[in-house]
C-alpha positions as CSV (number, residue, x, y, z in Angstrom):
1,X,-12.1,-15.2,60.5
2,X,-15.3,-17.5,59.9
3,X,-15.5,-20.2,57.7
4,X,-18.0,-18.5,55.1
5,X,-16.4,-15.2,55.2
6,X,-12.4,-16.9,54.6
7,X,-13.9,-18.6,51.7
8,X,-15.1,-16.9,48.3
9,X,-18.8,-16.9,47.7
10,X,-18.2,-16.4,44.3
11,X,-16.5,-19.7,44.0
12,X,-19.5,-22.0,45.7
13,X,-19.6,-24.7,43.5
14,X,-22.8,-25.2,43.7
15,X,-25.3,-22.9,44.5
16,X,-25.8,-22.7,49.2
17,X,-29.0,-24.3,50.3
18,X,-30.7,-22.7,53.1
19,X,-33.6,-23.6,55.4
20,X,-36.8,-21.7,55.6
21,X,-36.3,-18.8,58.1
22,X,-38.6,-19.8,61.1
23,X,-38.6,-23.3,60.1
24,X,-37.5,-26.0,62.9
25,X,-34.0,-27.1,61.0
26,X,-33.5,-23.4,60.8
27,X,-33.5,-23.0,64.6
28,X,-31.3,-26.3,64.6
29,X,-29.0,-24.8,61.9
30,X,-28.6,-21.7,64.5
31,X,-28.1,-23.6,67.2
32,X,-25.2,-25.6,66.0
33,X,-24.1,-22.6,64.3
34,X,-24.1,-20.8,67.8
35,X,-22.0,-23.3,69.3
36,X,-19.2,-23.4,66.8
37,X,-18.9,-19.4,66.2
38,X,-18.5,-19.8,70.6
39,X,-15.5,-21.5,70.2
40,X,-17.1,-24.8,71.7
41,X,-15.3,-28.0,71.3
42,X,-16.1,-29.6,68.0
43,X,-16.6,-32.8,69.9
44,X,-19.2,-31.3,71.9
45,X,-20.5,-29.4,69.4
46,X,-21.7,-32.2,67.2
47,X,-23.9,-34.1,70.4
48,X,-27.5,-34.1,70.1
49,X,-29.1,-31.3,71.9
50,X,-31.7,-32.0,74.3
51,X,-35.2,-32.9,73.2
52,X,-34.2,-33.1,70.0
53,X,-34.8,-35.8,67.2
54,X,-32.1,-37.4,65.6
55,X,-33.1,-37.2,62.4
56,X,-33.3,-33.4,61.9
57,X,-30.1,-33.1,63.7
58,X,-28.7,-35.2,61.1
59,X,-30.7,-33.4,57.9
60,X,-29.2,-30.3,59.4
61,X,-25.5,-31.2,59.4
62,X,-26.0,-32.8,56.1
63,X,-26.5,-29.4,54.1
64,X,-23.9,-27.7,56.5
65,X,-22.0,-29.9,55.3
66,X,-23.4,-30.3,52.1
67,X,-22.3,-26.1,51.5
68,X,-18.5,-26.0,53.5
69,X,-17.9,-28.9,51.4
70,X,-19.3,-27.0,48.0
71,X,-17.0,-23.7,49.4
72,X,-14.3,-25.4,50.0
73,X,-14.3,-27.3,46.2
74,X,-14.9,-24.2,44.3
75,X,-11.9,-23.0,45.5
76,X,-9.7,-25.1,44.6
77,X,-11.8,-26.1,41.3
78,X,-9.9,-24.3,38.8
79,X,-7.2,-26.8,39.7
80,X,-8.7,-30.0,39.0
81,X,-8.9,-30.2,35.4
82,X,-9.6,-33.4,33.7
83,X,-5.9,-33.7,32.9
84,X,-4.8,-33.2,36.3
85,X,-7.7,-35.9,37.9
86,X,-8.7,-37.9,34.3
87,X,-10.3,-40.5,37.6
88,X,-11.9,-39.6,41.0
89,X,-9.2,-40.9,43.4
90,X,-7.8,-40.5,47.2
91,X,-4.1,-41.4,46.1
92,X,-3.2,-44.1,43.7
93,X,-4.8,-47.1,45.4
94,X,-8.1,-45.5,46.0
95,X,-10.5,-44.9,43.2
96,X,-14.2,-43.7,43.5
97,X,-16.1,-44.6,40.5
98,X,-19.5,-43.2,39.7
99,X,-23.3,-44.9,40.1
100,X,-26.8,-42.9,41.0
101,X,-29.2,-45.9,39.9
102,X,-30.3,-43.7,36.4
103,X,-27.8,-42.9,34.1
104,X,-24.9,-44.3,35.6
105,X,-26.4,-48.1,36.6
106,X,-23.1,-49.3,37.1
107,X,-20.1,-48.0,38.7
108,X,-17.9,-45.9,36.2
109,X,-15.2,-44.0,36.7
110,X,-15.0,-40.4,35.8
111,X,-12.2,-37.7,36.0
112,X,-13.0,-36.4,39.3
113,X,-14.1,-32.8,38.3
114,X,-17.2,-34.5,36.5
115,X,-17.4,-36.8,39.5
116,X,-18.0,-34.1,42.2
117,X,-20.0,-32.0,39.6
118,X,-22.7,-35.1,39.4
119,X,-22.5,-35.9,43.2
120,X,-23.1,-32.2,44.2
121,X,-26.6,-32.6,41.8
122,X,-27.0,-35.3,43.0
123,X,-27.2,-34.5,46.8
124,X,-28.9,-31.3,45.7
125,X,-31.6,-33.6,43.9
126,X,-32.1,-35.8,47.4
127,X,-32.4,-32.6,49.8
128,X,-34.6,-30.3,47.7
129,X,-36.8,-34.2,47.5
130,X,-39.6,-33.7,50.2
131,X,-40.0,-37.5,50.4
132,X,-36.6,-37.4,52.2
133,X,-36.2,-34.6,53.5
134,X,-39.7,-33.3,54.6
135,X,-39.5,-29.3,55.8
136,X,-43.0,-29.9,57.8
137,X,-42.0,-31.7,60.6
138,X,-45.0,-33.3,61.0
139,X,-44.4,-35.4,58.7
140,X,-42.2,-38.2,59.4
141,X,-38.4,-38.8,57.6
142,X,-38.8,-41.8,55.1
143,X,-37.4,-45.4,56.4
144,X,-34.4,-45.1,53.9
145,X,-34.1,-41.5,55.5
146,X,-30.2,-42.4,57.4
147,X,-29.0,-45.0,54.8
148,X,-29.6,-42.3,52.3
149,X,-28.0,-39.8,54.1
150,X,-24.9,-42.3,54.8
151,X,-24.2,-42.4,51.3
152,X,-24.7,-38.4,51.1
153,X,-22.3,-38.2,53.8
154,X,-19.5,-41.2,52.5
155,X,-19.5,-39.7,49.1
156,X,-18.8,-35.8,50.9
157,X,-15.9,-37.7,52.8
158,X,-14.5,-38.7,49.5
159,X,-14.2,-34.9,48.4
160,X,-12.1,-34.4,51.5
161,X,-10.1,-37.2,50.6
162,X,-9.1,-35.6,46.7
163,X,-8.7,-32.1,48.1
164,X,-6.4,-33.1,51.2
165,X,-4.5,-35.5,48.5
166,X,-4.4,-34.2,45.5
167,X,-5.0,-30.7,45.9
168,X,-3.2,-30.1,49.2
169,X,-0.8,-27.6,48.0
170,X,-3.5,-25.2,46.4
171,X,-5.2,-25.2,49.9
172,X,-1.5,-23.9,51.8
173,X,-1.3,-21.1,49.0
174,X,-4.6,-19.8,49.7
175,X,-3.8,-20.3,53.5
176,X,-6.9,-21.9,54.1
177,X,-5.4,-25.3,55.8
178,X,-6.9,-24.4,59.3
179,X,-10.1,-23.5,58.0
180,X,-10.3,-27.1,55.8
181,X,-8.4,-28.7,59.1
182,X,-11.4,-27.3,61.1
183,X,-14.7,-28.2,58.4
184,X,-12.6,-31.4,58.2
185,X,-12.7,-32.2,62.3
186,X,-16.2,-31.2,61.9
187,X,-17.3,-33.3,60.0
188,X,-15.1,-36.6,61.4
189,X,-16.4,-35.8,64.7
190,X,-20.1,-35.7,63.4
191,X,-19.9,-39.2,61.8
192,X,-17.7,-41.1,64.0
193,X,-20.2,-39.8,66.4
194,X,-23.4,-41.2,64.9
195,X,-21.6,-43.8,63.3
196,X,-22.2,-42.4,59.7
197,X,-19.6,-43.3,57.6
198,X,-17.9,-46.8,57.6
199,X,-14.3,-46.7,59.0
200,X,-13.2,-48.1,55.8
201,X,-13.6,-45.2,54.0
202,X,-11.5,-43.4,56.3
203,X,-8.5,-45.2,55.4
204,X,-7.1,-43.5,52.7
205,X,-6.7,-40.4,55.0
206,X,-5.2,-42.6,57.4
207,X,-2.2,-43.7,55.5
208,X,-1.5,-40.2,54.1
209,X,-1.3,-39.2,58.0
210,X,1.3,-42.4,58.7
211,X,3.3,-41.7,55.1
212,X,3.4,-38.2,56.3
213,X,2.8,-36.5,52.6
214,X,0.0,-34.1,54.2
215,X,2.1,-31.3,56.3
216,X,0.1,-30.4,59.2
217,X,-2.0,-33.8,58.8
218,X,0.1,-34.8,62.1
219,X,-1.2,-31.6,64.3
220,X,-4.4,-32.3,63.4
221,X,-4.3,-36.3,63.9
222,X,-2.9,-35.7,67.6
223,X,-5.8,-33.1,68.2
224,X,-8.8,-35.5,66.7
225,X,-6.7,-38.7,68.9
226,X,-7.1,-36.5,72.2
């Protein structure tokens, strides 16, 4: 079964971002699209098609990701309350406190529910911006264009981190461990393979794998160490 079909649509957390029909990043968003519904191996699904530029191949995974991420959330939403997360964490010595340069100057920490509620608008806010992500290709992507979308992408790694931690057990009683296992090596591939995401971040996930608290963490660590 597909990824968007396993999922409830009802439960999007936020509401799915699409590209323009005809547009280049839709013909982009197909492409990559094609090659994952063909069963092609995620490793060599994320490279860089030929004559392609980077940066749209980048803006494109970015709101794939940008919507599993939001799919995969609102199901498991109803679970993380504010007494069950009262702070955004990956276990107890990982905590991700808040900042977007306006309200929140400094980093604060929030009970992860309000957390990812004001990083999904937030992300919203920076792909609907045409400054950063222009839909006429003609016109170029900003300089801050990849650092921006680095933090996108390091803060949607830190949802995967809280669901696979804390809400681990709500994913195996929906089932939907090997389509989160599958968005999960996705994505890892992805950054590791543009270098995306800083290896430190990754860390939390690693010690869960080595403590062995995530059942099924170890099938998919031997199939990502391959």
């Amino acid at each position: 079964m597909a990824f968007s079909n396993f999922f409830s649509r009802e439960k999007t957390f936020r509401p799915k971002k699409k590209f323009e029909e005809g547009s280049l990043k839709h013909q982009l968003h197909k492409k990559a699209e094609a090659s994952l519904n063909a069963g092609l191996d995620l490793r060599r699904a994320v490279d860089l098609p030929a004559g392609e530029r980077l940066d749209d191949w980048i803006a494109v995974h970015v709101v794939d990701f940008f919507n599993r991420i939001n799919l995969i959330y609102g199901t498991i939403a109803e679970a993380c309350t504010d007494k069950s997360c009262p702070i955004m964490s990956g276990g107890p010595k990982y905590e991700y406190k808040w900042a977007d340069g306006e309200e929140f100057k400094k980093p604060t920490s929030l009970p992860a529910r309000e957390y990812i509620t004001r990083l999904m608008e937030w992300i919203e806010k920076q792909i609907n911006n045409e400054e950063v992500f222009p839909s006429d290709p003609s016109v170029p992507f900003p300089k801050t264009y990849q650092s921006i979308c680095k933090k996108i992408l390091t803060r949607l790694f830190r949802v995967f981190v809280h669901v696979y931690i804390h809400h681990f057990d709500k994913v195996v009683s929906i089932g939907a461990e090997a389509h989160v296992n599958t968005c999960y090596k996705h994505f890892y591939y992805f950054i590791r393979n543009f270098k995306l995401v800083d290896p430190k971040e990754l860390e939390p996930l690693v010690r869960v794998i080595q403590l062995g608290k995530i059942l099924g963490f170890f099938v998919l660590q031997r199939e990502m160490s391959e």
